[in-house]
Backbone as JSON Lines, residues from 0, in Angstrom:
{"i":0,"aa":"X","n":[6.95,40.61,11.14],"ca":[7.62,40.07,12.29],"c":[8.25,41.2,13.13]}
{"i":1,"aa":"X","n":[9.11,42.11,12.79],"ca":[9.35,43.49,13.08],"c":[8.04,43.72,14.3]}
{"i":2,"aa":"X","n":[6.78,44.66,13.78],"ca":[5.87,44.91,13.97],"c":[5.53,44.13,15.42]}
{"i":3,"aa":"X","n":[5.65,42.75,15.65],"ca":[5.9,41.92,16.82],"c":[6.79,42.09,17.57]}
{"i":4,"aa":"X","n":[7.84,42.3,17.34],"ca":[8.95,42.13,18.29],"c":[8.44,43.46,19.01]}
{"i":5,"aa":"X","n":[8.56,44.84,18.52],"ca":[8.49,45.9,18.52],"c":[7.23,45.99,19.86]}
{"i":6,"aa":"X","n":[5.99,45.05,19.11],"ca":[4.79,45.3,20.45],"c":[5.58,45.03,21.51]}
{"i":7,"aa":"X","n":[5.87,43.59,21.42],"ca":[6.29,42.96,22.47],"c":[7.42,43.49,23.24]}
{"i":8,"aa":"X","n":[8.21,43.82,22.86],"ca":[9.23,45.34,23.49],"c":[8.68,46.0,24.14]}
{"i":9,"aa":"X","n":[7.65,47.27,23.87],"ca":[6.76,48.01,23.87],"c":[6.29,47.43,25.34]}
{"i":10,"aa":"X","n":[5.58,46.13,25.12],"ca":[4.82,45.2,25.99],"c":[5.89,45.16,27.68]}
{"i":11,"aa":"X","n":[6.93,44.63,27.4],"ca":[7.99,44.12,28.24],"c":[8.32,45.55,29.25]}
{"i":12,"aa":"X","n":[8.88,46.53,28.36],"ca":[8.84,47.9,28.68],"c":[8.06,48.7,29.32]}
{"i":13,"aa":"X","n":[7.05,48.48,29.16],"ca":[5.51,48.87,30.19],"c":[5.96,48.27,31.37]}
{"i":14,"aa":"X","n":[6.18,47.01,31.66],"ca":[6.6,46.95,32.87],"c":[7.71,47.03,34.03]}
{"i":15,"aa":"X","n":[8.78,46.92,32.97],"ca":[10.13,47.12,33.36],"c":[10.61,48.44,33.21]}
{"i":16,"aa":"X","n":[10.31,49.2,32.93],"ca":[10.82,50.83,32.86],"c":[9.03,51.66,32.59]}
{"i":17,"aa":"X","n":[8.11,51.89,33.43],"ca":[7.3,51.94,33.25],"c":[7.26,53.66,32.99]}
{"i":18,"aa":"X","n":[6.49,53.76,32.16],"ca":[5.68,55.43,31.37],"c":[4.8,55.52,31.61]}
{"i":19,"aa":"X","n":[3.79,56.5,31.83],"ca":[2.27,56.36,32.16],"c":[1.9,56.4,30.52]}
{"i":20,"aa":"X","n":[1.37,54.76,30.63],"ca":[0.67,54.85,29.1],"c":[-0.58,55.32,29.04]}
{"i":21,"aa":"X","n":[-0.93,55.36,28.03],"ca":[-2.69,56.03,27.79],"c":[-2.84,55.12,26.99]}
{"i":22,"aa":"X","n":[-4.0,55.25,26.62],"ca":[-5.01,54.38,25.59],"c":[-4.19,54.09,24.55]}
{"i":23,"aa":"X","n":[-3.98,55.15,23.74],"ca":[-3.09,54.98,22.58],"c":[-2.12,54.21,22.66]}
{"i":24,"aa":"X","n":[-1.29,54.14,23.68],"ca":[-0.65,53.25,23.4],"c":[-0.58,52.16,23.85]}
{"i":25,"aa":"X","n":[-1.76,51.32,24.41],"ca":[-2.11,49.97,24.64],"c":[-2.52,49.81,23.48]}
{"i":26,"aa":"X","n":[-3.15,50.61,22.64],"ca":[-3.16,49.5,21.46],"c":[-2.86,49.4,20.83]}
{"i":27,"aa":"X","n":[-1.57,50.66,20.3],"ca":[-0.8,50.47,19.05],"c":[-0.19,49.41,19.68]}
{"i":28,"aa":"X","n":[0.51,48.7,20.88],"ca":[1.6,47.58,21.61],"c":[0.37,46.33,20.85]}
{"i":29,"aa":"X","n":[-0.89,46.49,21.21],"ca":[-1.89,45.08,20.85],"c":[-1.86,44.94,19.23]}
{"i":30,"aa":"X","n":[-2.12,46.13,18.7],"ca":[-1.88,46.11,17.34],"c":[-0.52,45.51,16.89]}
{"i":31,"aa":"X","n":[0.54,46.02,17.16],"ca":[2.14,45.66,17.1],"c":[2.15,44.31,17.47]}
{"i":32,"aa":"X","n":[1.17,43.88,18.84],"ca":[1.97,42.49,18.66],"c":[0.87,41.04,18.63]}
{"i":33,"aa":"X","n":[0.24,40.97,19.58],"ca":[-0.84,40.25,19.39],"c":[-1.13,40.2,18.1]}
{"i":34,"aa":"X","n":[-2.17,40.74,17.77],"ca":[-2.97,41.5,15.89],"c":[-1.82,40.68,14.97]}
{"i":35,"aa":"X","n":[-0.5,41.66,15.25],"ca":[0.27,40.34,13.4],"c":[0.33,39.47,13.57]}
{"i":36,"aa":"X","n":[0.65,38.78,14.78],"ca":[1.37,37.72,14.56],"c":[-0.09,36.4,15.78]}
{"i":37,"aa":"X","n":[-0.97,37.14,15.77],"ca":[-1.82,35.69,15.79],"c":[-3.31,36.14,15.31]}
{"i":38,"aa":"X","n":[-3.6,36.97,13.92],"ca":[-4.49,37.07,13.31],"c":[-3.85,37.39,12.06]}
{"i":39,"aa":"X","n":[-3.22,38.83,11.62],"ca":[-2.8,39.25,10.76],"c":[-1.76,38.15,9.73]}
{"i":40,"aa":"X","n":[-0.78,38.04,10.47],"ca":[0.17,36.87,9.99],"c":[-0.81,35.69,9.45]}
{"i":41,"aa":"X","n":[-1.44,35.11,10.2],"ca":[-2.01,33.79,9.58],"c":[-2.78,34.52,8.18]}
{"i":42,"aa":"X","n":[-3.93,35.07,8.4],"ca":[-4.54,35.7,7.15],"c":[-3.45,36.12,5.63]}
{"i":43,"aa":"X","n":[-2.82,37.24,5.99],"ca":[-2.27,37.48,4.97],"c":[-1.19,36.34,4.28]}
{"i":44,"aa":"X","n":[-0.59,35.5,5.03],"ca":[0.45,34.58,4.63],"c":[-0.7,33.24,3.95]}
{"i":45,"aa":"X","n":[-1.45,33.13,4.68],"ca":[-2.58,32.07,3.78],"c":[-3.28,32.86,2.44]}
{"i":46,"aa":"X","n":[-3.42,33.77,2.33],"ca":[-4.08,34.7,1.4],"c":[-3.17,34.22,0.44]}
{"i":47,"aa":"X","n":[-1.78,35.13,0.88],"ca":[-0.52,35.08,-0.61],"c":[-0.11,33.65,-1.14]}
{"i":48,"aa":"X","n":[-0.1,32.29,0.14],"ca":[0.1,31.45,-0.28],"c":[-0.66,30.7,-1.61]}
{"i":49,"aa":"X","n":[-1.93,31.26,-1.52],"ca":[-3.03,30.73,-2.31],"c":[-2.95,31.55,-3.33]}
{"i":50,"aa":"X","n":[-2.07,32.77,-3.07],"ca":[-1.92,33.88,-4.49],"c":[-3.06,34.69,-4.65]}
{"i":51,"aa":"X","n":[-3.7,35.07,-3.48],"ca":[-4.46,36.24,-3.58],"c":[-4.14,37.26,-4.24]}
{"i":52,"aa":"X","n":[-5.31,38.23,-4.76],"ca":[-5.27,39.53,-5.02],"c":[-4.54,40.46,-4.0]}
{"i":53,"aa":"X","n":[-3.36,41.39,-4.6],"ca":[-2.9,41.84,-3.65],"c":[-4.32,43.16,-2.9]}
{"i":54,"aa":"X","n":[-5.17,43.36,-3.46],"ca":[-5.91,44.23,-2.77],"c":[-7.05,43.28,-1.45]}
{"i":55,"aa":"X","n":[-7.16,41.92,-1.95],"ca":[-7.79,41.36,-0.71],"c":[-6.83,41.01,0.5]}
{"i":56,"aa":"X","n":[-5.3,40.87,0.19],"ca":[-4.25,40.94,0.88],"c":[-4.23,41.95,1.49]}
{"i":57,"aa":"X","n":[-4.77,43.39,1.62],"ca":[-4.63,44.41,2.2],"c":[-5.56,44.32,2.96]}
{"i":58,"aa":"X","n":[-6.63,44.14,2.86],"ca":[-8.22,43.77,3.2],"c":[-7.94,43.65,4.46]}
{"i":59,"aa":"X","n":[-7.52,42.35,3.91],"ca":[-6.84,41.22,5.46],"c":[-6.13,41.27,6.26]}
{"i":60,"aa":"X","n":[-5.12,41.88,6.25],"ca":[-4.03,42.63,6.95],"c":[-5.13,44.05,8.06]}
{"i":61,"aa":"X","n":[-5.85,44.85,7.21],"ca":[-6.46,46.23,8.04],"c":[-7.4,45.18,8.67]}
{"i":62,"aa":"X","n":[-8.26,44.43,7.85],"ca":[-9.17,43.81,9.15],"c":[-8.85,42.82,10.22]}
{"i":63,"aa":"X","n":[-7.64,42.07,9.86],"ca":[-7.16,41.09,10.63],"c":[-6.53,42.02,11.87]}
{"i":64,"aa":"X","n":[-5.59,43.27,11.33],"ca":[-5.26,44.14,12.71],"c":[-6.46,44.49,13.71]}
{"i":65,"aa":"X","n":[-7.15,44.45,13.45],"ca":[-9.01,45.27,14.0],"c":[-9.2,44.33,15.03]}
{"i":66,"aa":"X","n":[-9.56,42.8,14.07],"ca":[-9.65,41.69,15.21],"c":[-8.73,41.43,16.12]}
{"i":67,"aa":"X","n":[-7.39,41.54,15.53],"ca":[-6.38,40.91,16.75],"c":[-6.33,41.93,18.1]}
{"i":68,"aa":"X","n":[-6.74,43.32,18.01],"ca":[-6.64,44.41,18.58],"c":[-8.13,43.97,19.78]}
{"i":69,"aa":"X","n":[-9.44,43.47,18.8],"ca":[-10.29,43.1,19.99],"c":[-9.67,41.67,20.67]}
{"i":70,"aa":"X","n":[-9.06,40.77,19.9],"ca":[-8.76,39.74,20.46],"c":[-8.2,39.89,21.47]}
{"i":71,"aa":"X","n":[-7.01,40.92,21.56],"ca":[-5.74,41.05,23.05],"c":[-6.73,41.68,23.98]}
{"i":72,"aa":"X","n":[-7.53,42.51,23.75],"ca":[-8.46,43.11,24.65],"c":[-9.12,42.39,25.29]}
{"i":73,"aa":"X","n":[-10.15,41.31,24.86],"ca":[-10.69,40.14,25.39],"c":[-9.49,39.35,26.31]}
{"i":74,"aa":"X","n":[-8.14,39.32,25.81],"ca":[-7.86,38.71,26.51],"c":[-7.12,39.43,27.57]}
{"i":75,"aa":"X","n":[-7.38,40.79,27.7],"ca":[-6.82,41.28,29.16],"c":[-7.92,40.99,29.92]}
{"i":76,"aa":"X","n":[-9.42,41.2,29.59],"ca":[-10.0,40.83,29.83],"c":[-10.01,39.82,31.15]}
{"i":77,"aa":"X","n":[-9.78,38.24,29.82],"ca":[-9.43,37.25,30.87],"c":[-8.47,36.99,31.6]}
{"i":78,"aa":"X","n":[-7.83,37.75,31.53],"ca":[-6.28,38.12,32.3],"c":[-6.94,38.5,33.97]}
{"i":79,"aa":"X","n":[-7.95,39.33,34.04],"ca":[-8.28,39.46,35.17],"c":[-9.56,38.96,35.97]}
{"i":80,"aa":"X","n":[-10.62,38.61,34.86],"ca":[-12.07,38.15,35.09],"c":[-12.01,36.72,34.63]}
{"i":81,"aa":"X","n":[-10.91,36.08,33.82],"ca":[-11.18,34.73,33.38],"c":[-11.0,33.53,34.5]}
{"i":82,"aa":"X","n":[-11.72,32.56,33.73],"ca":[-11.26,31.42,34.61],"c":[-10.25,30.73,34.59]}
{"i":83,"aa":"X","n":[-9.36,30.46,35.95],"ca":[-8.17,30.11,35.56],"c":[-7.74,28.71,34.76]}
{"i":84,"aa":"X","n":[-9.35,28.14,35.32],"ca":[-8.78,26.53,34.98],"c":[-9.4,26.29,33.37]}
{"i":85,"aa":"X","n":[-9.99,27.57,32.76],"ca":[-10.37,27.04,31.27],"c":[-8.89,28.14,30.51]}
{"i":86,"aa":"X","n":[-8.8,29.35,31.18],"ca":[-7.34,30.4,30.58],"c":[-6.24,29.37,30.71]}
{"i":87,"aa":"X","n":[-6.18,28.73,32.13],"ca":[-4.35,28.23,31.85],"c":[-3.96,29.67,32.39]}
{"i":88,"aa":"X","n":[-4.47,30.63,32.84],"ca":[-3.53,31.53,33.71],"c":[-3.65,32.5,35.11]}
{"i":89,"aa":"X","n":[-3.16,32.67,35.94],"ca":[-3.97,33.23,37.5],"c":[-4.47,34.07,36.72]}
{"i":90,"aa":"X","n":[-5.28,34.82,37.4],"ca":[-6.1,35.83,37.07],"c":[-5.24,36.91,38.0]}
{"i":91,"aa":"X","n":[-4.32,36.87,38.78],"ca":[-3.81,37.26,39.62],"c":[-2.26,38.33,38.82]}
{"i":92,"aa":"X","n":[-1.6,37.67,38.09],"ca":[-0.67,37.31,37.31],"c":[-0.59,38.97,36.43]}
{"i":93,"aa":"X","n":[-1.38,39.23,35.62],"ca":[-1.5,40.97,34.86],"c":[-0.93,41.82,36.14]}
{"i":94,"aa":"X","n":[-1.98,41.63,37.17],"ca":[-2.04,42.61,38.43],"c":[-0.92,42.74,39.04]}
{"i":95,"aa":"X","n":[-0.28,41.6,39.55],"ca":[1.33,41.4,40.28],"c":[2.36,42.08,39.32]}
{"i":96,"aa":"X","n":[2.36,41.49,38.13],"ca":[3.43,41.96,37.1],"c":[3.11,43.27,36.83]}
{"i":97,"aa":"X","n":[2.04,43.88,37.25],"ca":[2.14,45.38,37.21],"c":[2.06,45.74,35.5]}
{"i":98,"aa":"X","n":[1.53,44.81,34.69],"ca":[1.2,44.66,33.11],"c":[-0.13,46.05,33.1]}
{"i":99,"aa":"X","n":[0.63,47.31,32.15],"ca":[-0.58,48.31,32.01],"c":[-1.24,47.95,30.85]}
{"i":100,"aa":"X","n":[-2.44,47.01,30.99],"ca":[-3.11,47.14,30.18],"c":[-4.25,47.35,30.27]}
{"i":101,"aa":"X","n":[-5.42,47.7,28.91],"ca":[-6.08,48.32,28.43],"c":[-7.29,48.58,30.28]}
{"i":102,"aa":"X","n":[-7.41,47.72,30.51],"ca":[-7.85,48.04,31.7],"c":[-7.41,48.8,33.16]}
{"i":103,"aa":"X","n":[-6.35,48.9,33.29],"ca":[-5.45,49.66,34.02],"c":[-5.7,50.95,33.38]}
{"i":104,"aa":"X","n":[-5.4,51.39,32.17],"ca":[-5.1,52.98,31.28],"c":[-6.94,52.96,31.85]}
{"i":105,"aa":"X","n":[-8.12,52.65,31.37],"ca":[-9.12,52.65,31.44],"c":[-9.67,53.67,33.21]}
{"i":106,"aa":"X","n":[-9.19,52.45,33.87],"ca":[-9.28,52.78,35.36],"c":[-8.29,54.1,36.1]}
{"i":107,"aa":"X","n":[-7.72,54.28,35.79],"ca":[-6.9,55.52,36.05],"c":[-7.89,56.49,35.99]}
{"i":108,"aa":"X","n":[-8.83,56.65,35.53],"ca":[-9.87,57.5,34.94],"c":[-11.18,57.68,36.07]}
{"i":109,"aa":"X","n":[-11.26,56.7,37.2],"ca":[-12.07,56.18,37.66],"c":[-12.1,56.34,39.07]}
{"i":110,"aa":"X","n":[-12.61,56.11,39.88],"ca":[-12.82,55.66,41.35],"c":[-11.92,54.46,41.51]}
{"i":111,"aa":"X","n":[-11.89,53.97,40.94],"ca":[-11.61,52.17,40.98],"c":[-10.03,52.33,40.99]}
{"i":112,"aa":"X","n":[-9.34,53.67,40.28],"ca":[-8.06,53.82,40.21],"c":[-6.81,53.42,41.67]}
{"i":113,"aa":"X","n":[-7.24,54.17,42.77],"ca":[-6.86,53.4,44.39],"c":[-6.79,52.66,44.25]}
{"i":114,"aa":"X","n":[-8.04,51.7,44.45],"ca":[-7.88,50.38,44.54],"c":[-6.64,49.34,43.49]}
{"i":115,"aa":"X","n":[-6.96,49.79,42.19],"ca":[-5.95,49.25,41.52],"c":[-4.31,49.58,41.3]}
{"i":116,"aa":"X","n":[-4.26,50.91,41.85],"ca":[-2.92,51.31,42.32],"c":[-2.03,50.36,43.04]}
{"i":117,"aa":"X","n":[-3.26,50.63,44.45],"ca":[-2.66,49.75,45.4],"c":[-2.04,48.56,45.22]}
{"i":118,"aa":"X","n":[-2.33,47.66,44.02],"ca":[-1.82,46.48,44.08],"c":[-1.25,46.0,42.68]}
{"i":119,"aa":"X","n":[-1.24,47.23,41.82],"ca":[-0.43,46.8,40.77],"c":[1.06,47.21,40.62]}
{"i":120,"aa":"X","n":[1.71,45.63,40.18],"ca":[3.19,45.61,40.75],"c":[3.44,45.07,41.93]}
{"i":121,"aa":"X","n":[2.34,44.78,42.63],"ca":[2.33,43.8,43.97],"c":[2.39,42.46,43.55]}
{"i":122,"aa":"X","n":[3.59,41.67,43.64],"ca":[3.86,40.27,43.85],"c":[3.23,39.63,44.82]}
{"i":123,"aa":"X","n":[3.19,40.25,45.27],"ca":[2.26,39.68,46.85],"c":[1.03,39.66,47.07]}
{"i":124,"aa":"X","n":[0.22,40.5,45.95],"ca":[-1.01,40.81,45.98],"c":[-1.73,39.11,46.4]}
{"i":125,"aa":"X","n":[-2.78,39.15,47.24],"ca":[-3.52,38.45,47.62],"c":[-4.83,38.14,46.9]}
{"i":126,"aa":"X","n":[-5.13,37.24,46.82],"ca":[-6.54,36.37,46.22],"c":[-7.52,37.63,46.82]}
{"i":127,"aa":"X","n":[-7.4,37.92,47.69],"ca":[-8.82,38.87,48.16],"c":[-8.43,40.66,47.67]}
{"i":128,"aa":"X","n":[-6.62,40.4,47.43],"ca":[-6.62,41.81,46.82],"c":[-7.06,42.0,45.3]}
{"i":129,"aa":"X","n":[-6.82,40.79,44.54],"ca":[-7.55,40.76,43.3],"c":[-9.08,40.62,43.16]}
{"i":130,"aa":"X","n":[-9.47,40.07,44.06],"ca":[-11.13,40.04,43.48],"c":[-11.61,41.5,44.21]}
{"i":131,"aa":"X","n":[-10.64,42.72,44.97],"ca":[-11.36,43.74,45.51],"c":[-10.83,44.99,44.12]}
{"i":132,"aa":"X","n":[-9.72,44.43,43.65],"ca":[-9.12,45.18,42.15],"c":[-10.89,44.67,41.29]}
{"i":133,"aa":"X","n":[-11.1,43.66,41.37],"ca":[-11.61,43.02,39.72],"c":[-13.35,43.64,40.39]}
{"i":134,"aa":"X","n":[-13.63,43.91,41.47],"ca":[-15.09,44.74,42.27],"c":[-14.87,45.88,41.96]}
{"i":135,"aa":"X","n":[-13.87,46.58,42.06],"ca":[-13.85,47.71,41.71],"c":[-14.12,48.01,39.9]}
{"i":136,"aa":"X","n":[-13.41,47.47,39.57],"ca":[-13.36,47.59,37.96],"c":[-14.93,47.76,37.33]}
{"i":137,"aa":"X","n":[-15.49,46.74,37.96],"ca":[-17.01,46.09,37.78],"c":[-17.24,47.44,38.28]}
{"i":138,"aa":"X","n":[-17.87,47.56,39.7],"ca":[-18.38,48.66,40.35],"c":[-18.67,50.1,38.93]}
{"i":139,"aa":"X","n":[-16.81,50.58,38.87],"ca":[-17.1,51.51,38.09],"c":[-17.13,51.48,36.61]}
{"i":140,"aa":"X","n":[-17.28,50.45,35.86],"ca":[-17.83,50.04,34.74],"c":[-16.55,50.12,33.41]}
{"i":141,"aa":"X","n":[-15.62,49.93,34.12],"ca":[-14.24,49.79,33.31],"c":[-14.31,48.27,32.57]}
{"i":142,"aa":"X","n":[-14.71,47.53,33.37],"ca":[-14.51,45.88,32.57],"c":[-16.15,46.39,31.4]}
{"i":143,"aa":"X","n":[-16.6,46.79,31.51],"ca":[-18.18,46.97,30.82],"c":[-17.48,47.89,29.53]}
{"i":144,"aa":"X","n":[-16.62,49.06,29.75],"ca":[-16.09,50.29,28.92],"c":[-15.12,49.34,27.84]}
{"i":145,"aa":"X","n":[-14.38,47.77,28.43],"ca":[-13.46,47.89,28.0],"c":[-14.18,46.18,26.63]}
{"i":146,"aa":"X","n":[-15.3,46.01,27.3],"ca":[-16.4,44.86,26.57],"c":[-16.69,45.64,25.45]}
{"i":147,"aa":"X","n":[-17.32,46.65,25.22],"ca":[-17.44,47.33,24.72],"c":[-16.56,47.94,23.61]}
{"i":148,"aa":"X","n":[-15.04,48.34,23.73],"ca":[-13.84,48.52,23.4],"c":[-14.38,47.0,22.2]}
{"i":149,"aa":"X","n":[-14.05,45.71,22.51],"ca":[-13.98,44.65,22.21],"c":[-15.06,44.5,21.02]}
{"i":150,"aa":"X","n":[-16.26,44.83,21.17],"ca":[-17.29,44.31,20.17],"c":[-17.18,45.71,19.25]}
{"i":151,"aa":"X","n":[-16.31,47.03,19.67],"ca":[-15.84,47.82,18.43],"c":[-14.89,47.82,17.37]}
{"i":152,"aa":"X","n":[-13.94,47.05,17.97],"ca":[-12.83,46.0,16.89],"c":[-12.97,45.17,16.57]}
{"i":153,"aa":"X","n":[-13.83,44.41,17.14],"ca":[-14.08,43.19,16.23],"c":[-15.31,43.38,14.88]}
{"i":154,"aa":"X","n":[-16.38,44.45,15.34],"ca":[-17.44,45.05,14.43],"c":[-16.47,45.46,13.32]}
{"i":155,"aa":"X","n":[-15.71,46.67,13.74],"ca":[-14.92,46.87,12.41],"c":[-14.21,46.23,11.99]}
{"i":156,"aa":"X","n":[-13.33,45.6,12.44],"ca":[-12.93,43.92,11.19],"c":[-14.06,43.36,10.48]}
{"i":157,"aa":"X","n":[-15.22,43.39,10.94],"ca":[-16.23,42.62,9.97],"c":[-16.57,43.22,9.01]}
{"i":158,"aa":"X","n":[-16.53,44.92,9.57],"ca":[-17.45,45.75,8.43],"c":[-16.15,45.83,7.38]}
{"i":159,"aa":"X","n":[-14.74,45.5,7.44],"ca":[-13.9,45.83,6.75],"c":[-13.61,44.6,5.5]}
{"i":160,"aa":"X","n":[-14.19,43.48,6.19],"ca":[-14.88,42.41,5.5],"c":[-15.87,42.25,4.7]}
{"i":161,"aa":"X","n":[-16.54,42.97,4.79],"ca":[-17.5,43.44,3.49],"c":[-16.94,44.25,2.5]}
{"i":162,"aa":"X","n":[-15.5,44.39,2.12],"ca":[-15.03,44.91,0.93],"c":[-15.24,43.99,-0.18]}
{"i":163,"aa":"X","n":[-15.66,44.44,-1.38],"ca":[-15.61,43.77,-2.31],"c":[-14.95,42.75,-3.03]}
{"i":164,"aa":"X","n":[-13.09,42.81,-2.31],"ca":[-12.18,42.41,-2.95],"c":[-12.19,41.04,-2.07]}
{"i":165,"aa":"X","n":[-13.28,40.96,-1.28],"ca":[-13.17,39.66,-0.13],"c":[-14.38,38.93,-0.83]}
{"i":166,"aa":"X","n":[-13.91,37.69,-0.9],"ca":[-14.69,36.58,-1.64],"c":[-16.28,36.24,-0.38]}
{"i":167,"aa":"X","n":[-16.7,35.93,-0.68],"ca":[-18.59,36.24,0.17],"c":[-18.36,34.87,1.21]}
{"i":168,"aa":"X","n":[-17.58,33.75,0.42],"ca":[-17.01,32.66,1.13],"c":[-16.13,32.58,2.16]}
{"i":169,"aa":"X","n":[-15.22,33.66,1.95],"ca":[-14.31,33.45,3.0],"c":[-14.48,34.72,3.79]}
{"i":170,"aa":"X","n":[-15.77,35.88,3.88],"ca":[-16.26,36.58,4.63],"c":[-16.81,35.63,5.79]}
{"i":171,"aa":"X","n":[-17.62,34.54,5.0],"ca":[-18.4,33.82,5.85],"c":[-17.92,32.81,6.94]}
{"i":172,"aa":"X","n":[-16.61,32.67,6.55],"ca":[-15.4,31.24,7.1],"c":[-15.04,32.35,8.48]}
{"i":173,"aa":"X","n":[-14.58,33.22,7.87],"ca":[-14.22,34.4,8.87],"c":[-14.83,34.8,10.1]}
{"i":174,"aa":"X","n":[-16.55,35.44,9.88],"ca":[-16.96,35.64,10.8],"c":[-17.7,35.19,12.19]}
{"i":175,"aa":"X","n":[-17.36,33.64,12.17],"ca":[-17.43,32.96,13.36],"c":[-16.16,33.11,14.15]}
{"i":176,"aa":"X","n":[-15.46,33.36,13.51],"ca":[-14.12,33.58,14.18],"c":[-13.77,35.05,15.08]}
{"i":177,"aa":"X","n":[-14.41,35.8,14.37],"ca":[-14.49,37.11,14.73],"c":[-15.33,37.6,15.46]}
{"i":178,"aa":"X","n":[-16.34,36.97,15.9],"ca":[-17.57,36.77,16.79],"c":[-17.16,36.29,17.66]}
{"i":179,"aa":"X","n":[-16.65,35.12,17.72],"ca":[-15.83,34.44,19.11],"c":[-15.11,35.39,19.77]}
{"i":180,"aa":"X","n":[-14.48,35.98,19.24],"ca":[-13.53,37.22,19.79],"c":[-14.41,37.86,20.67]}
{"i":181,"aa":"X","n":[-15.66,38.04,20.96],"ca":[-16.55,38.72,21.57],"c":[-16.9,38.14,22.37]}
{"i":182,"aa":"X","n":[-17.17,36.84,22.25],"ca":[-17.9,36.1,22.87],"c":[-16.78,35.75,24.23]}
{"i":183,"aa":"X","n":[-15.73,35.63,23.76],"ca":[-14.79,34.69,24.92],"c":[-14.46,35.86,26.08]}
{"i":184,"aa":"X","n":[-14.69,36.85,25.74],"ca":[-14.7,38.47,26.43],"c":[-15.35,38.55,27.68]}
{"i":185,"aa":"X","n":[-16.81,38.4,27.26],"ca":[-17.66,38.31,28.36],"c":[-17.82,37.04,29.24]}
């Protein structure tokens, strides 16, 4: 729970006293907070409840961080490319709040960086200033860099799932779940 608060600090802080983050630390914040507490947490607390092996308890914890890490990614993702009326959120909303995530650190790197300057932290940003942010991204292949990002954390949660100490059954319960993570991305 720690580990959560801490992202989410981390998270809050990015925007309210802003640092130029880098990579690293968008995802130790996704790891910290997303990852425990809506993959990690469920896994390991269902594991111990049932009185798992404490070594498949570890399992679950390193691979459940992996997934939750592609999960928040997917969902910056839809933070800017999703649909609002299946998300439940503007697509507008990351961009205004001036939220640095994994796609922002990404684009800094890029052509596309202007454009997204210009309007992150803009409350005001306009419907046509976001879809010329979310052209650009596309254009220079940041939403593609960051898909990508996504099917590499979620791959390694799976491959971390093939430890021995993980029952072949609940590898298998697992990896529809962990696939989705990919899927809801694109």
């Amino acid at each position: 729970m720690q580990r959560s608060a801490a992202g989410e600090l981390d998270d809050v802080l990015a925007v309210v006293a802003p640092v130029r983050q880098g990579l690293t630390d968008v995802m130790r914040t996704a790891s910290r907070k997303t990852a425990e507490y809506t993959v990690v947490a469920p896994l390991v607390v269902g594991a111990e409840l049932a009185g798992a092996d404490p070594a498949l308890v570890e399992v679950l914890r390193t691979a459940g961080r992996s997934l939750g890490v592609a999960f928040q990614l997917g969902d910056d993702i839809l933070g800017t490319f999703g649909d609002e009326r299946t998300t439940g959120k503007s697509i507008r909303s990351d961009l205004a709040q001036g939220k640095v995530t994994a796609l922002v650190v990404l684009a800094r790197r890029t052509s596309a960086w202007p454009e997204v300057a210009a309007h992150l932290g803009d409350p005001d940003a306009s419907p046509d200033d976001a879809r010329r942010v979310r052209a650009a991204l596309e254009r220079t292949g940041v939403r593609a860099d960051l898909e990508d990002l996504v099917v590499h954390y979620a791959e390694h949660g799976l491959r971390l799932l093939d430890d021995p100490a993980v029952p072949p059954a609940l590898r298998a319960a697992l990896e529809p779940h962990a696939r989705s993570v990919v899927a809801r991305a694109r």
